[in-house]
PDB file of N, CA, C and O in Angstrom:
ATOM      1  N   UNK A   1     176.225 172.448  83.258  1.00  0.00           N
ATOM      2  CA  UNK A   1     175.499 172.581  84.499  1.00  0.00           C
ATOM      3  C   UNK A   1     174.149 171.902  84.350  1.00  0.00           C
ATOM      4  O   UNK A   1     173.580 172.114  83.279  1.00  0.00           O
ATOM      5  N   UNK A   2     173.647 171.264  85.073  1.00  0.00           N
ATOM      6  CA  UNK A   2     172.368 170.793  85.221  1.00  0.00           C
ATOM      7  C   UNK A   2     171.541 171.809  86.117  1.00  0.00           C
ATOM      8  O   UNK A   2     171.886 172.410  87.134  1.00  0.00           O
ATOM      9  N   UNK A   3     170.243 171.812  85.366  1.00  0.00           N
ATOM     10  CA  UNK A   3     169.219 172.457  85.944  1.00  0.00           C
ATOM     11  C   UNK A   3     168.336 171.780  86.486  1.00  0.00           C
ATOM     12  O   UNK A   3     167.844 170.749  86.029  1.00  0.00           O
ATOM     13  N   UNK A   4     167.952 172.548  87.953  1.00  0.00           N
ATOM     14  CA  UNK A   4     166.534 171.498  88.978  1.00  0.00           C
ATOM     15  C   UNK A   4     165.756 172.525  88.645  1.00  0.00           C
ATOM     16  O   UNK A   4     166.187 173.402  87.896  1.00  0.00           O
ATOM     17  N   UNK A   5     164.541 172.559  89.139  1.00  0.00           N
ATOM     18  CA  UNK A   5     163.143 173.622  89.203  1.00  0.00           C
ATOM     19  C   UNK A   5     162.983 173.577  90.708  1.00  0.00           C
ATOM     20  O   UNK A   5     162.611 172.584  91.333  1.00  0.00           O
ATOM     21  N   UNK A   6     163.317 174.808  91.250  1.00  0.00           N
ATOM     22  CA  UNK A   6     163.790 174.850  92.542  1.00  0.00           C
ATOM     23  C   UNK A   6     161.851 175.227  93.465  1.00  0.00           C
ATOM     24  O   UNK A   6     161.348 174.732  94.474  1.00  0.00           O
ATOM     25  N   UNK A   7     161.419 176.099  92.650  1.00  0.00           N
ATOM     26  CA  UNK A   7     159.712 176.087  93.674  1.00  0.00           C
ATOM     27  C   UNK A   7     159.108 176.600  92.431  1.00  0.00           C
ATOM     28  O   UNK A   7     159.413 177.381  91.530  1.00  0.00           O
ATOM     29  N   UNK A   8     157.511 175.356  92.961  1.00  0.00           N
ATOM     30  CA  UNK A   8     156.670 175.840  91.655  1.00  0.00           C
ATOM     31  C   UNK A   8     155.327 175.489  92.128  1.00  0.00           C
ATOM     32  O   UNK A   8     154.712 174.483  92.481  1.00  0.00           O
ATOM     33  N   UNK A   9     155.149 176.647  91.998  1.00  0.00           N
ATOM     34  CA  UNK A   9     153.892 177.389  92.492  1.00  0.00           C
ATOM     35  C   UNK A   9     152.800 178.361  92.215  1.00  0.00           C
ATOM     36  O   UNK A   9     153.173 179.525  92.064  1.00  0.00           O
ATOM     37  N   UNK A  10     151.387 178.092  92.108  1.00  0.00           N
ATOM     38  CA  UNK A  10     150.912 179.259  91.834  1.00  0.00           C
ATOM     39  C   UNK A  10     150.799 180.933  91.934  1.00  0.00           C
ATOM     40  O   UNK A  10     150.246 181.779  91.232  1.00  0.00           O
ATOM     41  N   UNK A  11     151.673 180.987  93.269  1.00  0.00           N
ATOM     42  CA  UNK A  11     151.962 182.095  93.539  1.00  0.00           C
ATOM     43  C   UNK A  11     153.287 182.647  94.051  1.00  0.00           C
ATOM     44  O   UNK A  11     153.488 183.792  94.455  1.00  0.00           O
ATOM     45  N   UNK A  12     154.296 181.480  93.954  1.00  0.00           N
ATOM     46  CA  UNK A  12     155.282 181.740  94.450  1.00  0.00           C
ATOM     47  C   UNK A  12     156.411 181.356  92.538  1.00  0.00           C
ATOM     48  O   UNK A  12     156.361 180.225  92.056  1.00  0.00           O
ATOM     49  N   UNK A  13     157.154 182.370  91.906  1.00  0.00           N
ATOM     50  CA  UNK A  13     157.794 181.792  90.797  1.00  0.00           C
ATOM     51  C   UNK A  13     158.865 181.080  90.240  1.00  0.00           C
ATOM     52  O   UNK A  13     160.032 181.349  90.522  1.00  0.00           O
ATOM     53  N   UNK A  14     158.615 180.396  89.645  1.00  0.00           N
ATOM     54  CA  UNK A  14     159.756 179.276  89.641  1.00  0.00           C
ATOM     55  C   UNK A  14     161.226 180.060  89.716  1.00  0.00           C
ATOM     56  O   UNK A  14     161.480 181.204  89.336  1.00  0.00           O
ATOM     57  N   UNK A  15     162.161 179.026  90.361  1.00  0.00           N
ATOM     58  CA  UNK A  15     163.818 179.561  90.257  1.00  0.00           C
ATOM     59  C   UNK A  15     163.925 178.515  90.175  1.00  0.00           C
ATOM     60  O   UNK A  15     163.325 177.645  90.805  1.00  0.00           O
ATOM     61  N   UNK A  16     164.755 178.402  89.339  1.00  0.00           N
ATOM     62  CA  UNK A  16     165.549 177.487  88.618  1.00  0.00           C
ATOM     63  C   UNK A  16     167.216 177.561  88.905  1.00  0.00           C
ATOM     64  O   UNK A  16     168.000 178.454  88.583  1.00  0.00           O
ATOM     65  N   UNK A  17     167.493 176.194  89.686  1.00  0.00           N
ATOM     66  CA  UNK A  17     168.857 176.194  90.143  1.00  0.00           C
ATOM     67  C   UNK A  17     169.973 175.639  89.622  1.00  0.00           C
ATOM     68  O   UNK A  17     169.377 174.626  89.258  1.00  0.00           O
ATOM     69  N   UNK A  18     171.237 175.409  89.227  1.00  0.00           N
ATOM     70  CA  UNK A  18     171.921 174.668  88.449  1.00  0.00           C
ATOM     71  C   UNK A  18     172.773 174.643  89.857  1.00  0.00           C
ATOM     72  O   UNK A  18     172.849 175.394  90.830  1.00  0.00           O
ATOM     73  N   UNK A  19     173.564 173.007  89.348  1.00  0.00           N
ATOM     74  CA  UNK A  19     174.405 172.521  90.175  1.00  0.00           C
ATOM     75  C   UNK A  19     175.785 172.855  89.594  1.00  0.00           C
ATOM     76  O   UNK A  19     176.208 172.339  88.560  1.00  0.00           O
ATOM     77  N   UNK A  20     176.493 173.796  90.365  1.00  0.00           N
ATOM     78  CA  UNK A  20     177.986 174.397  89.812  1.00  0.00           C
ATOM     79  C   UNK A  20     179.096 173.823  90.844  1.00  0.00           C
ATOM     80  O   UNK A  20     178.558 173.993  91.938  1.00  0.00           O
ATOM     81  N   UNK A  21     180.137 173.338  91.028  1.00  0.00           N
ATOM     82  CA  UNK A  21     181.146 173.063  91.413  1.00  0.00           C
ATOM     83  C   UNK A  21     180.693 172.271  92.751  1.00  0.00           C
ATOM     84  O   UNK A  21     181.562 172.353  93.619  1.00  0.00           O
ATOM     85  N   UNK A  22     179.714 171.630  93.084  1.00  0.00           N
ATOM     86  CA  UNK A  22     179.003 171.042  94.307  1.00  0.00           C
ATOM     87  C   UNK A  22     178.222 172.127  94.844  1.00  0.00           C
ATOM     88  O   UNK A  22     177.247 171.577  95.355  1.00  0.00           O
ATOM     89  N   UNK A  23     178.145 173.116  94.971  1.00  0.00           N
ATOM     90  CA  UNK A  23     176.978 173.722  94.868  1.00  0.00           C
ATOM     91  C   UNK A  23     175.522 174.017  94.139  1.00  0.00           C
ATOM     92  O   UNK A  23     175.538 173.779  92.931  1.00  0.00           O
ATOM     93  N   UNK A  24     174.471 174.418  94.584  1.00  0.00           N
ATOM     94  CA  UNK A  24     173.497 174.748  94.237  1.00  0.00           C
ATOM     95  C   UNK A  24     173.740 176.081  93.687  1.00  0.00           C
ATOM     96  O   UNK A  24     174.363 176.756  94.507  1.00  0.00           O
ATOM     97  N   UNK A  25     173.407 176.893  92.301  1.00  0.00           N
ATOM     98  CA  UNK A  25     173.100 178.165  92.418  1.00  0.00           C
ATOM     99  C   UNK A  25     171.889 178.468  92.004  1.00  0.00           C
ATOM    100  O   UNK A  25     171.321 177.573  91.378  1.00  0.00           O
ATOM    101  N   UNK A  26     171.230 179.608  92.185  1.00  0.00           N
ATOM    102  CA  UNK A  26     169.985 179.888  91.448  1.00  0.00           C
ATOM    103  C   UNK A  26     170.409 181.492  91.472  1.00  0.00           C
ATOM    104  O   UNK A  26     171.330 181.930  92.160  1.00  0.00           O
ATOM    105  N   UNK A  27     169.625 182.238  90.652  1.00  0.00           N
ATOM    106  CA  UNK A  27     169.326 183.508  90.308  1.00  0.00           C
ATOM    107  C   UNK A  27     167.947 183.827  90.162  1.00  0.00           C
ATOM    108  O   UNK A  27     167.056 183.106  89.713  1.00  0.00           O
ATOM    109  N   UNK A  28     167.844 185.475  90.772  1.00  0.00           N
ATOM    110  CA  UNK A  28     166.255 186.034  89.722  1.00  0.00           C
ATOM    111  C   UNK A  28     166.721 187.558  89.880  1.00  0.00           C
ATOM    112  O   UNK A  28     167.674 188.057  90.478  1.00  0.00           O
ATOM    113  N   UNK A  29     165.824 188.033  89.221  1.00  0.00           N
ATOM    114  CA  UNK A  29     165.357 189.677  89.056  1.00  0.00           C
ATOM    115  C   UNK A  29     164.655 190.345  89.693  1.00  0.00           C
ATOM    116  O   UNK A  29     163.462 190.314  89.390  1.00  0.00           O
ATOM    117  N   UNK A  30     165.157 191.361  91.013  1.00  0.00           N
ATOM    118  CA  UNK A  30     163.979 191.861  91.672  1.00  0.00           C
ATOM    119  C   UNK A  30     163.596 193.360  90.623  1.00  0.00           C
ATOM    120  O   UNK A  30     164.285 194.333  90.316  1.00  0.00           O
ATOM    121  N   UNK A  31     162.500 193.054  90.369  1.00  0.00           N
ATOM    122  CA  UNK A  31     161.675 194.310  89.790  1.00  0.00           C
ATOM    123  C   UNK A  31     162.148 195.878  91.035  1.00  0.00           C
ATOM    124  O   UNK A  31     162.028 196.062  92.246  1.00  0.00           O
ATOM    125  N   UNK A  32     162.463 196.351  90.364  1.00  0.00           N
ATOM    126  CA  UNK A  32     162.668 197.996  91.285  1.00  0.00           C
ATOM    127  C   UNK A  32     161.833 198.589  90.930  1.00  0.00           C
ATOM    128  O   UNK A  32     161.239 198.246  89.907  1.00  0.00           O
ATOM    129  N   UNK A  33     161.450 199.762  91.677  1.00  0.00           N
ATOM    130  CA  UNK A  33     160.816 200.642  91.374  1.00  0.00           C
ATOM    131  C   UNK A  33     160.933 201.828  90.345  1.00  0.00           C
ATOM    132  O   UNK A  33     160.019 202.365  89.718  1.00  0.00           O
ATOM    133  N   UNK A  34     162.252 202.097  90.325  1.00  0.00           N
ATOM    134  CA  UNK A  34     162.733 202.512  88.648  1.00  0.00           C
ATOM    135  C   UNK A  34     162.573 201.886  88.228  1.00  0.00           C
ATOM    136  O   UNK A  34     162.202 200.824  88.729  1.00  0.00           O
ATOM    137  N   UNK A  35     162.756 202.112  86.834  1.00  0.00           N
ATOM    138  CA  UNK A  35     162.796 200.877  85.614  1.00  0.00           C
ATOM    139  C   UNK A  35     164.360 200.141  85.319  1.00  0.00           C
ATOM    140  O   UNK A  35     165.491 200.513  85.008  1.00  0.00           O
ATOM    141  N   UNK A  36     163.741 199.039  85.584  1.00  0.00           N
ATOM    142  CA  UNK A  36     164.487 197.936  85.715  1.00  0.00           C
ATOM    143  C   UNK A  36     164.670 196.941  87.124  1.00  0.00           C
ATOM    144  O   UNK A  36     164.073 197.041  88.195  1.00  0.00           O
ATOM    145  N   UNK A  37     165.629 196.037  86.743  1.00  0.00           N
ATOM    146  CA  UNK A  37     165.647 194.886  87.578  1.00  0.00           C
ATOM    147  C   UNK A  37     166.879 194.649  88.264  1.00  0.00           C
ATOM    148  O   UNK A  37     167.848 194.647  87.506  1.00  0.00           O
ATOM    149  N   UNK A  38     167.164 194.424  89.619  1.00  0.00           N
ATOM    150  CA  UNK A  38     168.423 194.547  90.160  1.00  0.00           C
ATOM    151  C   UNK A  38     168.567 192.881  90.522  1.00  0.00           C
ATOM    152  O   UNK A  38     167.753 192.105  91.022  1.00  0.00           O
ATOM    153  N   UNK A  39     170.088 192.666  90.003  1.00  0.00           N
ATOM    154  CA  UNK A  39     170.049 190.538  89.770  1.00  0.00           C
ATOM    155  C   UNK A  39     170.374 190.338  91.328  1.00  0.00           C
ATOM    156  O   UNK A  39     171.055 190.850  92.217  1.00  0.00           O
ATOM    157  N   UNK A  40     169.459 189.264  91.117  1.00  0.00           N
ATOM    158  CA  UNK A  40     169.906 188.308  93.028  1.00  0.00           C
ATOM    159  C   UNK A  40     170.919 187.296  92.452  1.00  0.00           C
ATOM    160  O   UNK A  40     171.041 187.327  91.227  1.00  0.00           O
ATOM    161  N   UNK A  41     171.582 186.505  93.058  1.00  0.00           N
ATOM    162  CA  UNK A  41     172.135 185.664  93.168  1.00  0.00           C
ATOM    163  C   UNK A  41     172.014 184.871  94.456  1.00  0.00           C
ATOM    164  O   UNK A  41     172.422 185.481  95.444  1.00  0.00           O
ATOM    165  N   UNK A  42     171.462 183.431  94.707  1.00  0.00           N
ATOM    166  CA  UNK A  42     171.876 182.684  95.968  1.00  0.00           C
ATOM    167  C   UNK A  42     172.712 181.445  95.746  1.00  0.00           C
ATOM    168  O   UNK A  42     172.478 180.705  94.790  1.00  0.00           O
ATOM    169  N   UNK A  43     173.662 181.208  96.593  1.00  0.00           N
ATOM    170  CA  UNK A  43     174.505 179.830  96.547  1.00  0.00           C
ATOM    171  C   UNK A  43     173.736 179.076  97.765  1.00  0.00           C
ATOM    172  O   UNK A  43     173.399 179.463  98.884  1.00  0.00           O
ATOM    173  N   UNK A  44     173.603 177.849  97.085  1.00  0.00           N
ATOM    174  CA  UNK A  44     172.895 176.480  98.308  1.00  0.00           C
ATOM    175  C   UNK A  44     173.915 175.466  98.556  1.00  0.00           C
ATOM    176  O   UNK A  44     174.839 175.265  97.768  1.00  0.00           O
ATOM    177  N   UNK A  45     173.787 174.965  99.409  1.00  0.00           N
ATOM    178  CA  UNK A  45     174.548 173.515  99.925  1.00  0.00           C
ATOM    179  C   UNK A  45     173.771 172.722  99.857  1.00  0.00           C
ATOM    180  O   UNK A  45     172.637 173.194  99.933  1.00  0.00           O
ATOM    181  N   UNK A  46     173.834 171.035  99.675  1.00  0.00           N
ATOM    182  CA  UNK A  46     172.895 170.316 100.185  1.00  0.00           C
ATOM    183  C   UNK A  46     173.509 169.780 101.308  1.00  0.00           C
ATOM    184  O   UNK A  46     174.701 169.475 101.323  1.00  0.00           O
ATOM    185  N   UNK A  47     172.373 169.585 102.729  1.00  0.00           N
ATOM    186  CA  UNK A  47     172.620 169.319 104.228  1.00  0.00           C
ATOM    187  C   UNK A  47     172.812 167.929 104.296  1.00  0.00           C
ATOM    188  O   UNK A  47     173.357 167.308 103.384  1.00  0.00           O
ATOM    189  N   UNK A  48     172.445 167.468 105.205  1.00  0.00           N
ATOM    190  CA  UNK A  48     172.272 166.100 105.868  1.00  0.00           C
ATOM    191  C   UNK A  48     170.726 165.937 105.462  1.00  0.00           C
ATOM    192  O   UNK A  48     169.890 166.811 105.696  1.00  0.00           O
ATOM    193  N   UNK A  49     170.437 164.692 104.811  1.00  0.00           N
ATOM    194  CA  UNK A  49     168.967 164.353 104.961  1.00  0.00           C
ATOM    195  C   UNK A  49     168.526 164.712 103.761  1.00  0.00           C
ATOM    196  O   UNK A  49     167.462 164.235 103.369  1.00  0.00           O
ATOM    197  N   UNK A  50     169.363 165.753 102.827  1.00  0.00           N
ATOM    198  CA  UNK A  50     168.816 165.335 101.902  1.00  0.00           C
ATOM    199  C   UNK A  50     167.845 167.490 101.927  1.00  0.00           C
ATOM    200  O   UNK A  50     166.885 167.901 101.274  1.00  0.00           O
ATOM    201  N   UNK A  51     168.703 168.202 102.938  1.00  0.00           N
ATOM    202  CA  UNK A  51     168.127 169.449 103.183  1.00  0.00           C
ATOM    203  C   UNK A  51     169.016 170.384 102.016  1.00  0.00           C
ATOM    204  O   UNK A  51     170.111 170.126 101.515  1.00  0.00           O
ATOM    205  N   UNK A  52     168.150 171.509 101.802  1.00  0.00           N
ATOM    206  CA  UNK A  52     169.323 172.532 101.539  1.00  0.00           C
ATOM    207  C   UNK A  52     169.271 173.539 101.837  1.00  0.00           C
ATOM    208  O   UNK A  52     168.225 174.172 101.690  1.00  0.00           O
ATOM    209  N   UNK A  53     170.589 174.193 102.475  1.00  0.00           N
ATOM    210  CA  UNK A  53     170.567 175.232 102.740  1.00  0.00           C
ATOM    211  C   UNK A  53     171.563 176.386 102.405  1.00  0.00           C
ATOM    212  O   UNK A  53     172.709 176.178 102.006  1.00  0.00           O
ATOM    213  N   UNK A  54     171.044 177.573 102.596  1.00  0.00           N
ATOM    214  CA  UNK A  54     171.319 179.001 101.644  1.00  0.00           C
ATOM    215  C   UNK A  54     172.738 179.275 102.617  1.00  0.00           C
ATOM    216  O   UNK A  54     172.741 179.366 103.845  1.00  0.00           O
ATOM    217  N   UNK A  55     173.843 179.371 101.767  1.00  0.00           N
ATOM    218  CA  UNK A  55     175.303 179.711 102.286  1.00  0.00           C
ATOM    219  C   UNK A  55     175.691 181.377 101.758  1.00  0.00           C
ATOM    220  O   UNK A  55     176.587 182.069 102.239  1.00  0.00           O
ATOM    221  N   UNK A  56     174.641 181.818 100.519  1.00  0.00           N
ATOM    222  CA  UNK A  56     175.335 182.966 100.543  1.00  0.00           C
ATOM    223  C   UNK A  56     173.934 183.648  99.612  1.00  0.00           C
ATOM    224  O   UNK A  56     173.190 183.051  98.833  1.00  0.00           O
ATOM    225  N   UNK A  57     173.917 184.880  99.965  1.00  0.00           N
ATOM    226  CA  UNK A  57     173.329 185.416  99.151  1.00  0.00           C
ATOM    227  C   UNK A  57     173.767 187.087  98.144  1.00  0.00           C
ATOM    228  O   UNK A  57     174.474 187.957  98.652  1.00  0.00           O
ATOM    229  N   UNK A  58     173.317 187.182  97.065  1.00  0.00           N
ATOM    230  CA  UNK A  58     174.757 188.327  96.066  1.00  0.00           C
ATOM    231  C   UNK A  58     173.341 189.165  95.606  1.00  0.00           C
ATOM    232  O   UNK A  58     172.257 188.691  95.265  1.00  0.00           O
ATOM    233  N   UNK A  59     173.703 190.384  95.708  1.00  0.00           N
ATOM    234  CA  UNK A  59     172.793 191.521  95.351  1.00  0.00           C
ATOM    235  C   UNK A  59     173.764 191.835  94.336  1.00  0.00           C
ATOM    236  O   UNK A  59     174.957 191.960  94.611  1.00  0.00           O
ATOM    237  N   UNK A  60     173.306 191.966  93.187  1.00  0.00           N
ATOM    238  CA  UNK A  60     174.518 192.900  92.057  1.00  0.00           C
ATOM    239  C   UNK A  60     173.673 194.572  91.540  1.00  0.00           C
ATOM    240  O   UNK A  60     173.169 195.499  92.174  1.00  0.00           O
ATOM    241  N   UNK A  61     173.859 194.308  90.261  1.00  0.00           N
ATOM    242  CA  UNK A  61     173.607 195.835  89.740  1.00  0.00           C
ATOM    243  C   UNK A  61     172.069 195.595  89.001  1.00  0.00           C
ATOM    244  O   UNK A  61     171.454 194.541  88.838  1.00  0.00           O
ATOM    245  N   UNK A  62     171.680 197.081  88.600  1.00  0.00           N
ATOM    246  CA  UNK A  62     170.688 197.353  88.017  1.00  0.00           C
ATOM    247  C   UNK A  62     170.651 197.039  86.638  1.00  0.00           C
ATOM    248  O   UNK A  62     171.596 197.521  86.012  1.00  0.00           O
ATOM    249  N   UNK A  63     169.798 196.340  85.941  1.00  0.00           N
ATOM    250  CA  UNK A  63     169.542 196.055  84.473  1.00  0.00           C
ATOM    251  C   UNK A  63     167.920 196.382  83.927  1.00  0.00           C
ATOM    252  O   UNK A  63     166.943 196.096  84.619  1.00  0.00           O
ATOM    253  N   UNK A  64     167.858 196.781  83.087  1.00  0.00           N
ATOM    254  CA  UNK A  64     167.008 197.286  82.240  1.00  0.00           C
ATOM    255  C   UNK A  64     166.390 195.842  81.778  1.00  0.00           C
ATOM    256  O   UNK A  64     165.235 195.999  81.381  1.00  0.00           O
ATOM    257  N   UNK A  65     166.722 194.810  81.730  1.00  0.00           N
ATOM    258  CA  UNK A  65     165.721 193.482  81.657  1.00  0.00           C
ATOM    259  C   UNK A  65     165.770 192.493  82.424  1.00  0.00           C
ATOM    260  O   UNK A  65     166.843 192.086  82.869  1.00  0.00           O
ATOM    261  N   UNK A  66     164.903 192.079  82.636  1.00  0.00           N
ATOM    262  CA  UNK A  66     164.675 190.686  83.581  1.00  0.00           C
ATOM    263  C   UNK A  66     165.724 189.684  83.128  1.00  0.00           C
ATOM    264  O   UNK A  66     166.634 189.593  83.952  1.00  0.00           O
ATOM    265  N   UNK A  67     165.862 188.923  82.088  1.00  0.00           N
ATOM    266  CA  UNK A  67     167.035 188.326  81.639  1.00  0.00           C
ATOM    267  C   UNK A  67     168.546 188.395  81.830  1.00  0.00           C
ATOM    268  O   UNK A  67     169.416 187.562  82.082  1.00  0.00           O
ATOM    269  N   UNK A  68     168.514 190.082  81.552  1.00  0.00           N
ATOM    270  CA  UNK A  68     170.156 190.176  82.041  1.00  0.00           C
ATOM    271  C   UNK A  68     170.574 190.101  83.436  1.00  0.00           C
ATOM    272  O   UNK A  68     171.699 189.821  83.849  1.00  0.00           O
ATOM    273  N   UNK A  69     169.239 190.463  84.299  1.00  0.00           N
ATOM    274  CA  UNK A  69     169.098 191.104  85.643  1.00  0.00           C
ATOM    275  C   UNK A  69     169.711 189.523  85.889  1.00  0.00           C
ATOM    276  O   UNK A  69     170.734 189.299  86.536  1.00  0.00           O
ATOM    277  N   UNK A  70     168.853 188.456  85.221  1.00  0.00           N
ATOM    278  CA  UNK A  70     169.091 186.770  85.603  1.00  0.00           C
ATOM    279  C   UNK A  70     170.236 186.314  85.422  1.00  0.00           C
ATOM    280  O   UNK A  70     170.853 185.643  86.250  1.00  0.00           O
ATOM    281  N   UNK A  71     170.641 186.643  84.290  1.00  0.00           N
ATOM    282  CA  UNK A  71     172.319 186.207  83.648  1.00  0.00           C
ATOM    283  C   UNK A  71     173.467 186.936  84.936  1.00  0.00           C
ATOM    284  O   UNK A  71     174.490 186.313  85.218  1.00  0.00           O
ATOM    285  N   UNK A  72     173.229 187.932  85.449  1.00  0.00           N
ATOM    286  CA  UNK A  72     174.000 188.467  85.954  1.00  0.00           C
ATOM    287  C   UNK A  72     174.304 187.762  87.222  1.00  0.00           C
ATOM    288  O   UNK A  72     175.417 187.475  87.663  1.00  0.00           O
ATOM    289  N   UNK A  73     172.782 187.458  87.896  1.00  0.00           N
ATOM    290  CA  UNK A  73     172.777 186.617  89.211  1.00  0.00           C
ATOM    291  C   UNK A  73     173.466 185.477  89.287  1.00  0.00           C
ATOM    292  O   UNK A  73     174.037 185.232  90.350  1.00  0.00           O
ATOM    293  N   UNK A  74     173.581 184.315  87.915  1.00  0.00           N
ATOM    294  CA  UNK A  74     174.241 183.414  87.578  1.00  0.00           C
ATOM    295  C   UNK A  74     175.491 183.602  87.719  1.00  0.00           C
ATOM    296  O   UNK A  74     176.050 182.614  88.195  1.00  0.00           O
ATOM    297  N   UNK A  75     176.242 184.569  87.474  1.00  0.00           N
ATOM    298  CA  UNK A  75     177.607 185.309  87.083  1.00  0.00           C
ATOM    299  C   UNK A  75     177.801 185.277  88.182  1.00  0.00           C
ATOM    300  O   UNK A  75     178.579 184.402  88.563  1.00  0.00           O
ATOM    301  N   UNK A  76     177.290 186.059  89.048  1.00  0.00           N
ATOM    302  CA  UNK A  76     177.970 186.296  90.289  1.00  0.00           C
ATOM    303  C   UNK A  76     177.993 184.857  91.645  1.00  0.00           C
ATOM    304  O   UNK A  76     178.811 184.840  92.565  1.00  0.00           O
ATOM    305  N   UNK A  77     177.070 183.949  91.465  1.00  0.00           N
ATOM    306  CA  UNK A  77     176.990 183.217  92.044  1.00  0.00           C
ATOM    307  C   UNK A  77     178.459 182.270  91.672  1.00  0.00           C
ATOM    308  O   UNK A  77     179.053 181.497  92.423  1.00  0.00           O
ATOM    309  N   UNK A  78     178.749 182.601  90.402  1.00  0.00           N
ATOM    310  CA  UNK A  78     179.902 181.507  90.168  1.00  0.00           C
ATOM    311  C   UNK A  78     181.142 182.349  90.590  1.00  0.00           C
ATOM    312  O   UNK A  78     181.910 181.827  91.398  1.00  0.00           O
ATOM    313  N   UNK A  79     181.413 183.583  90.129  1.00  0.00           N
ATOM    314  CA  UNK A  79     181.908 184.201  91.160  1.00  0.00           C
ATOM    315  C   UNK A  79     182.438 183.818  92.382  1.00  0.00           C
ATOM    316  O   UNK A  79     183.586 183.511  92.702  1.00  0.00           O
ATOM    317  N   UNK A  80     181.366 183.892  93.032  1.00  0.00           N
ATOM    318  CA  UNK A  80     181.618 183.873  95.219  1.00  0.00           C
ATOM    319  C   UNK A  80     181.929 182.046  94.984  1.00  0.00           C
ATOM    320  O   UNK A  80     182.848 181.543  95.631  1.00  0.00           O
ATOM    321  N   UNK A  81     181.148 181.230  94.092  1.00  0.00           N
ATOM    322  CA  UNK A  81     182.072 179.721  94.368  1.00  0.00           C
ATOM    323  C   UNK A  81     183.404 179.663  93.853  1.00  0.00           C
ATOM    324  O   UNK A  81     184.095 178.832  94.442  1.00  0.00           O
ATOM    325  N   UNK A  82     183.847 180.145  93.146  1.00  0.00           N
ATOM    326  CA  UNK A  82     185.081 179.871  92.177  1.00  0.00           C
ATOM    327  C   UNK A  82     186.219 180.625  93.416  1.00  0.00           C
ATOM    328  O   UNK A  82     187.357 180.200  93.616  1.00  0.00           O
ATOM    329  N   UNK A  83     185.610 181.774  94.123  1.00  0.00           N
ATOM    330  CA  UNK A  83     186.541 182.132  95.527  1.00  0.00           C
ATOM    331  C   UNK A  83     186.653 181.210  96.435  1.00  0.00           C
ATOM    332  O   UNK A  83     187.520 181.438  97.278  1.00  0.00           O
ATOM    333  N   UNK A  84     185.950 180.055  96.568  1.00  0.00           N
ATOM    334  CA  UNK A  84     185.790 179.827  97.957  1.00  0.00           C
ATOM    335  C   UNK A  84     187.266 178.872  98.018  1.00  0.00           C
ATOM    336  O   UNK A  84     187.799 178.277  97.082  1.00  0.00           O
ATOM    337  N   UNK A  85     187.643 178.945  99.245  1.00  0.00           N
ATOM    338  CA  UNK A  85     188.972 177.421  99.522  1.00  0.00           C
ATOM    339  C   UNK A  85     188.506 176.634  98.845  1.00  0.00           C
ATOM    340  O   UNK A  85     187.446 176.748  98.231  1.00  0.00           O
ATOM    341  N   UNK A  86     189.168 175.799  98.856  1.00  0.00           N
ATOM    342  CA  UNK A  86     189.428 174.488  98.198  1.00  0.00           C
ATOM    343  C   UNK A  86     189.085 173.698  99.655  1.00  0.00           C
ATOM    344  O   UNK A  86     188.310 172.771  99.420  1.00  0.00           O
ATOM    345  N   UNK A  87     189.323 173.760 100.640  1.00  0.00           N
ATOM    346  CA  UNK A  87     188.707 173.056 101.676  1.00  0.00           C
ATOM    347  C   UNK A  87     187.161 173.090 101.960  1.00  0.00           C
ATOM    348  O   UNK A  87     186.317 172.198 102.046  1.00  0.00           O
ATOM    349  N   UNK A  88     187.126 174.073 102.040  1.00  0.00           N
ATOM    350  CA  UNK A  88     185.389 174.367 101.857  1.00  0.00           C
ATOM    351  C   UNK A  88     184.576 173.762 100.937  1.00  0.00           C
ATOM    352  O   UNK A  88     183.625 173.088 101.335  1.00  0.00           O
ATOM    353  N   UNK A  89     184.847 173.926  99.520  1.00  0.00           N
ATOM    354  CA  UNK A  89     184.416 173.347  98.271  1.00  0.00           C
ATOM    355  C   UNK A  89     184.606 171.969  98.980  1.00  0.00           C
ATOM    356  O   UNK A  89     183.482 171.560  99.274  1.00  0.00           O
ATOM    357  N   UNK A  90     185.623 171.038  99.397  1.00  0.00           N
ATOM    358  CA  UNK A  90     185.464 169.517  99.802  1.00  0.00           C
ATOM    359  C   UNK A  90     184.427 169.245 100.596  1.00  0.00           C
ATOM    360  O   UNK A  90     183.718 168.275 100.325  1.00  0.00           O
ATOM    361  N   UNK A  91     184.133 170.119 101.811  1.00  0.00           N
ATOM    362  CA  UNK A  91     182.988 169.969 102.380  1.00  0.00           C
ATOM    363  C   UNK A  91     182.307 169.681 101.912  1.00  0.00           C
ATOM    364  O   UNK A  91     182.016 168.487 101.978  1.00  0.00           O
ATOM    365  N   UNK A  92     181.481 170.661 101.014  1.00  0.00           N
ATOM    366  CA  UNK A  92     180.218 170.622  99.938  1.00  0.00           C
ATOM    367  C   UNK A  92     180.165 169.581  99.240  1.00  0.00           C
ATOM    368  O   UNK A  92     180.994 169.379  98.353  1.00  0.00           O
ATOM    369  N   UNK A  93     179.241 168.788  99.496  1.00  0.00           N
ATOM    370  CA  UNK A  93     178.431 167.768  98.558  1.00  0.00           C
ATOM    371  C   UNK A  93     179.861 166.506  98.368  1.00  0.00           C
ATOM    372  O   UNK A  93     179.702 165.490  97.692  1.00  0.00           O
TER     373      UNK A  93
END
């Protein structure tokens, strides 16, 4: 998988996206208010022009570190692509 640096910013933190099966994925860790981190997952398309846009987004489970919380988001993003048709996937990219 190749990795882009999806936003980087002083106040906004980097996500880092890899390109999986013609999709975009990225992951992060939302901090909870218990302890620990519950993993995001988003799948991207790239548009016309050179845009991209968000086709899915994956809430998973609770983890006790930021890392796994990340690994997990990855997981699941390949997940929801590895489901999609095979027609759909042609669309993409």
């Amino acid at each position: 998988m190749k990795a882009y640096s999806f936003l980087n910013g002083s106040h906004i933190p980097a996500l880092t996206s890899y390109e999986y099966r013609g999709y975009l994925i990225s992951a992060w860790a939302r901090p909870e208010l218990a302890n620990g981190f519950t993993s995001v997952g988003i799948v991207y398309k790239r548009g016309r022009l050179g845009s991209i846009i968000q086709v899915q987004r994956i809430e998973g489970e609770l983890f006790e570190t930021k890392e796994q919380a990340e690994q997990h988001g990855v997981e699941l993003c390949k997940e929801w692509t590895d489901k999609q048709k095979p027609e759909f996937n042609r669309r993409v990219g």
